[in-house]
Every structure is written in C-alpha cells, then in structure tokens.
N, C-alpha and C positions, 0 to 999 in steps of 0.2 A: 396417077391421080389419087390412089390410095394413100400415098405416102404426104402428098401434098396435104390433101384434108386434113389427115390426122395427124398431122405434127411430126411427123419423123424426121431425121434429122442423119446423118452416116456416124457424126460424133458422138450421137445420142440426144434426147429431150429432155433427161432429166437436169434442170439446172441448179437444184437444190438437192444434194443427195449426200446429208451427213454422215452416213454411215457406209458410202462408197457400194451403193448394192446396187447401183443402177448405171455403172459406168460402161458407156458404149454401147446401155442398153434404151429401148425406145416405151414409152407409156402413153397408148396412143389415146389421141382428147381430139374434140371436134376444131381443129385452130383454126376450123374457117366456113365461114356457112356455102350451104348450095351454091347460092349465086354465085360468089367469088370464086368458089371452083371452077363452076360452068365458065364465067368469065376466062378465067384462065387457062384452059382445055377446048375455049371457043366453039361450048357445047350446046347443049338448052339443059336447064334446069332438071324435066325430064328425064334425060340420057344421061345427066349424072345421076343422079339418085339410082337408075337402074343399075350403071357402071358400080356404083358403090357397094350397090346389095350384093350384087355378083361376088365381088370383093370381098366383101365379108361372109359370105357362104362358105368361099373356096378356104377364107382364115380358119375358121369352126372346123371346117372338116379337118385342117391337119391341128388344130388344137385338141381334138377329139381321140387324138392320134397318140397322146401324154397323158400321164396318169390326172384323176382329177383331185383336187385339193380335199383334205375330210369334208365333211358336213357336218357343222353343229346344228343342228334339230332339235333338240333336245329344248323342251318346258321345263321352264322356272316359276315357280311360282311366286316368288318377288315379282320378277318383272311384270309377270301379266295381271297380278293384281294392279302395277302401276298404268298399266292398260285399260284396266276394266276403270278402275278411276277417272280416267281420262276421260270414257266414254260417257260412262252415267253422268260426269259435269257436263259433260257438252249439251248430254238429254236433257240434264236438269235448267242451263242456262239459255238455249234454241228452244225449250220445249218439244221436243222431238224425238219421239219415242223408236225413232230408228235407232238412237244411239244407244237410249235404255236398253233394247233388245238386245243390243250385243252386248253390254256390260254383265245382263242377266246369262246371256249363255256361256259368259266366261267363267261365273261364279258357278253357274251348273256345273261345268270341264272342271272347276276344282274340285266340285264339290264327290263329283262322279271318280275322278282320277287320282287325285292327290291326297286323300283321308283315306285310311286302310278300314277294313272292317270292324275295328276295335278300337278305330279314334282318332289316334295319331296323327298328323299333317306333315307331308314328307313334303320335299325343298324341289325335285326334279319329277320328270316322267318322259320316258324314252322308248318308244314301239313297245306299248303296251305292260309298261312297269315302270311302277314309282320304285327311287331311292333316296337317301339321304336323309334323316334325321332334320325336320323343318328348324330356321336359326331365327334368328330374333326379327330380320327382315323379313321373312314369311309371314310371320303372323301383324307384323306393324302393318307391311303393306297389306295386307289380307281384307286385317279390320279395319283398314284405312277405306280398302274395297266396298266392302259390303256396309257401312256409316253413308258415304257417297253413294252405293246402287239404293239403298233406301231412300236418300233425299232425292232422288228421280224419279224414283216407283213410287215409296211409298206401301210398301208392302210390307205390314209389320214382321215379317219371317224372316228379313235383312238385321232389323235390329237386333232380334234375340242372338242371332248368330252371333255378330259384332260381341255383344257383351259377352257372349259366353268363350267366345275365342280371346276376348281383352281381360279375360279373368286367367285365361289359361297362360296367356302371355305373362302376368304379375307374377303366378306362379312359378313358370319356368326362368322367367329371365329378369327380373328385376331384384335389385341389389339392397337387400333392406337393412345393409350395415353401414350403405356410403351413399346409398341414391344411386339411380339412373338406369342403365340396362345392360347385361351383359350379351354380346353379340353370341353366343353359344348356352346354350342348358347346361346342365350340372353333371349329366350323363350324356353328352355331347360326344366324347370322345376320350378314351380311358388314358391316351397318350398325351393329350391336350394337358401340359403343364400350367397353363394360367387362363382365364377367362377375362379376356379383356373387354371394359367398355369403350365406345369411340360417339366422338359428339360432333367429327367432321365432317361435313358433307363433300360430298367427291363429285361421281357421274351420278350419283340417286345419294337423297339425302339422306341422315344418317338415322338406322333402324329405330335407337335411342329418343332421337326429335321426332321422329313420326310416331311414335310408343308415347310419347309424353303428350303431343297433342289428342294420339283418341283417347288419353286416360281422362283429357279436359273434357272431351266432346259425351265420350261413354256417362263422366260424373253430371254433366246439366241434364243426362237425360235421366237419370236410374237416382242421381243424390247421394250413389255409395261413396263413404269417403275413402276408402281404401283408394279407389282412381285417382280422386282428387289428390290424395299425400302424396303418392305415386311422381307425378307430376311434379308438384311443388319440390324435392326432393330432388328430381334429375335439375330443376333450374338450380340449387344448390348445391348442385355437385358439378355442375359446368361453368359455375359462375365466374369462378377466380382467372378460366382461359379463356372466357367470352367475353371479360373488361380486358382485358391484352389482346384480344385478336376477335373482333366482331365479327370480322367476315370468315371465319373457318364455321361457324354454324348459323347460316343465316333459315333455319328451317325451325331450331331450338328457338329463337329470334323470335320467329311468325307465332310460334306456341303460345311465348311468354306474353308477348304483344297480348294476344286473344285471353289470356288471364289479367293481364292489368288494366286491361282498353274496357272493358265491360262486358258481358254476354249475356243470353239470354236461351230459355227455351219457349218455344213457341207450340199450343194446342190447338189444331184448330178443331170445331166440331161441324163437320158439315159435308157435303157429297163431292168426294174430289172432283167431277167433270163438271160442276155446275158455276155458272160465273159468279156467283158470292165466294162459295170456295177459293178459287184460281184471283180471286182480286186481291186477297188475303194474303195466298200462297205468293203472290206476285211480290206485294209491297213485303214481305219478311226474305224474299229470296233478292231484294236489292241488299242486304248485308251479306258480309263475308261468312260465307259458309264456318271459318273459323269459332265464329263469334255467335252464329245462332245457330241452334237447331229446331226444329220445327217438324210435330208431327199432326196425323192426319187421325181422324178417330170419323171414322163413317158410318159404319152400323155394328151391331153386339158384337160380332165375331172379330173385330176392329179392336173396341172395348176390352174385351175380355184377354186379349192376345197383349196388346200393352199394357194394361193392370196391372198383369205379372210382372213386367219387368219397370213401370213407374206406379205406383199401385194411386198417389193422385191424379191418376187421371177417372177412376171410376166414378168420382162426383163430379166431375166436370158434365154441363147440361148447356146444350144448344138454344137458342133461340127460338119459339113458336116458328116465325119466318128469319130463314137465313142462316148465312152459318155463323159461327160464334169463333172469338180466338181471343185465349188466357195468355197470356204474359207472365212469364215465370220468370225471378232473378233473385238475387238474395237472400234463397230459401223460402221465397214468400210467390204468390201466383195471384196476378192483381185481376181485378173482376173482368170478366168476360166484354167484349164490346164488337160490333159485327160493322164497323167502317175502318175503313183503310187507314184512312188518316188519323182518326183515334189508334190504332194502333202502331201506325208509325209515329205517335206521339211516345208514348209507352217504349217502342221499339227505342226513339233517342233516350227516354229518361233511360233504359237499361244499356246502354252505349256509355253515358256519362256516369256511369256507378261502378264503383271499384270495390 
C-alpha cells in the first residue's frame, strides 16, 4: 500500500534525473489520493489513512537511524528584512496591524541582535552571536525594511532610522567615481582584490536597485540631494546594459520608472485612528508606494521628531476641524486641503509632473 500511494516504482521514480543521482532510487510523492488507494486495497478510506501513518511511523524510525543532514539556522539579515517588508506591506495594504506587529518585531531582533554595541550591522546571527561584516544587501534591504514598517505604523522612530542607516549606506558603499553601489565596503575584506558592483537581479533583486530606490524615497522625504545624485548616478551607470538587456534589472527599472513617472510626498496633520485622517491616508495609499510617501504628524512629539529630519514640516498647521494633508513635489508643498478628492486631484497633478 505504501509503495502504491507514494509512487515507488522497483526501477525507480525518478524520470527526470540529469545528473544520474537518483538511478534505481525512489522520491516518494503522493501519486494517488486516499480514495483511489482505499479503492484499490478494497479498504475504507479510514483504514487507509491509518495503514499509511503506521507506515510512515515505522519509515521515521529507521530514517532516525542515519545521520541527519546539517541544519542551516542561521539569520540573515538581507533576507528577513525582505520579510519584515513583506509584512508591514501587507499591514499597510489589509490595514491589519497583525502584520505591522510582526514586521515591528523583526526590526526589534535586528535591532537587539544584529548592531554590536558600537554600531556596526553584522550580515548573520547564529545561537547567540552575530558575524560577518554587513554588505550592501544588508543595509538596502534594511532601510528598504524600516521606509515600509513606517508606512504601516507610522511611527516616526522608523524614519530616522532609515535615513541614518541610508546615510551610512552612501558612505560605505556607493561609488562616487562611476555611480551605483559596491556590493562589499572598502574594509570588507583585506584579501578581496576587487569590489564589484552588480545591477542583476537574481533570487532577490539586486542591493544596488533596491539602494537607488530608498535613495529616491529617503530624498522626497528629507530633500538632501546627496540621496537624490546618488540615485540618478546608479541609472547612469546601468544604463548602457539596461538599453541591451531590460530584463536582467527589472527592480533598477521600478526605481527609474518612480523618478520619471512623477512622485510626491504627502503631510498629513491629523489623529491617525480618526476617519478624516484614515480617508486621507486611504486615498494617498491607492499610489505605489514607489511614488509617494506619506507622513503622519499627530501631536508635538510627532512634530518635533520629524522637524529633524524634514524641518518643513514644523510650519505645517491643521485645520480648526479635521485633518489637513500638504502635497509636496517639485520642491514646492501646495496648500493644505482636508478632502479626499481635492487631494487626489493634487495627488494626479503630482503623478503627471516630471
């Protein structure tokens, strides 16, 4: 019954096996559901399923019997910042602060595990110790991280991060003799004869494209042009293999797009939970996160916390009733206005402006 279910076969199941590793060996798959088993064993349904487990209990124990394969465990911080992104967009787009929560406690585990006591952002962390010297993906996907757990939350303590990690990143890894990003620091690695940049995307897009886009996102919020050149600079230094082969970076692609298409940043002044706010927040979160960013100013400690890092926002003033939201693009931030559709008016004239 065992063998029936699960595909085995005396010649073996493998029938694709380019590399001869599986010759006369079996890789057992469900080739057949309960029913048809039972049918064929002129069982009940029941008594297979039982017959099965039994089966595969007795398998376990003598597989238990062989050594077992390593275990990689080991935290990346690339990856799980690509994680914690994932989540806070879901919070941000469901409204669902289940997802926020876990994006916020992933950026906590970085925050706790992966920065040493003196600063630095290591790349790994493995039963209770970080290594590795953080690479250009660490910090892209990071600040890529904490840009996204802000547009969920909302809690200006994401932003500053972002920028000051997207400062640290310009520092270490960007190429200010040729543009774009170098996947290693300078003190990377003493043996490391060359530092290369790469503009392909692979399994995760490449550090460089995701670097150039929060250098756009960082510059609409903060105005430093250091971000901005930054940016403009990696399209110019990919350009000449992206009119030959568009599809080897279609992430630099989304960047360049969100520079040319039009963007904006959005103020809103008003009480996150309250439905003037959220009607605001609603109609600026139908554009591509690419293209606008959008903060939240509630009360002084709000105020005073983003000043620092876009110092136009401390004359921004609310509405007697309601909340208010400024429209920023072109360097310019057009008058406040507290209806949806007046701002999504605003919202397209900054879409159609290059």
């Amino acid at each position: 019954m065992m063998a029936y279910h699960y595909g085995v076969k005396a010649q073996g199941n493998a029938e694709t096996d380019p590399f001869g590793e599986f010759a006369g060996k079996n890789i057992l798959f469900e080739a057949r559901s309960i029913e048809d088993t039972a049918r064929y064993f002129g069982q009940s349904p029941e008594e297979t399923v039982f017959a099965l487990q039994s089966a595969r209990e007795r398998l376990l124990e003598a597989r238990n019997q062989r050594p077992r394969p390593h275990l990689d465990d080991k935290i990346l911080t690339e990856w799980n910042a690509l994680m914690i992104s994932a989540l806070a967009r879901a919070g941000r787009v469901l409204e669902d602060r289940t997802y926020t929560a876990e994006a916020e406690k992933g950026i906590d585990f970085i925050r706790q595990h992966l920065f040493s006591e003196d600063g630095p952002l290591y790349r790994r962390w493995r039963e209770g110790q970080r290594a590795i010297q953080a690479m250009a993906g660490d910090f892209a996907f990071l600040v890529q991280a904490l840009l996204d757990t802000y547009d969920a939350s909302l809690a200006p303590g994401y932003l500053k991060e972002a920028i000051d990690l997207g400062g640290q990143m310009l520092d270490q890894f960007y190429d200010p003799d040729h543009g774009g990003f170098f996947m290693t620091a300078a003190d990377q690695d003493r043996f490391l004869l060359l530092r290369s940049r790469d503009f392909t995307d692979g399994v995760v897009p490449a550090a460089g494209s995701v670097a150039a886009l929060n250098c756009l996102r960082l510059y609409r919020l903060t105005g430093r042009d250091r971000f901005y050149d930054a940016a403009r600079r990696t399209f110019d230094a990919a350009a000449a293999r992206i009119r030959k082969n568009p599809a080897m970076a279609p992430q630099l692609l989304v960047a360049l797009g969100s520079d040319l298409l039009g963007s904006a940043e959005v103020v809103i002044i008003g009480r996150r939970g309250e439905q003037d706010t959220q009607s605001l927040l609603r109609r600026v979160r139908k554009y591509p996160r690419e293209a606008v960013q959008a903060v939240v100013v509630e009360n002084a400690s709000d105020r005073l916390q983003l000043a620092e890092l876009m110092p136009h926002v401390e004359g921004m003033k609310g509405f007697d009733q309601g909340a208010a939201a400024y429209v920023c693009f072109n360097r310019a931030c057009r008058d406040a206005v507290g209806d949806a559709d007046a701002l999504d008016k605003l919202m397209r004239e900054a879409m159609n402006t290059q």
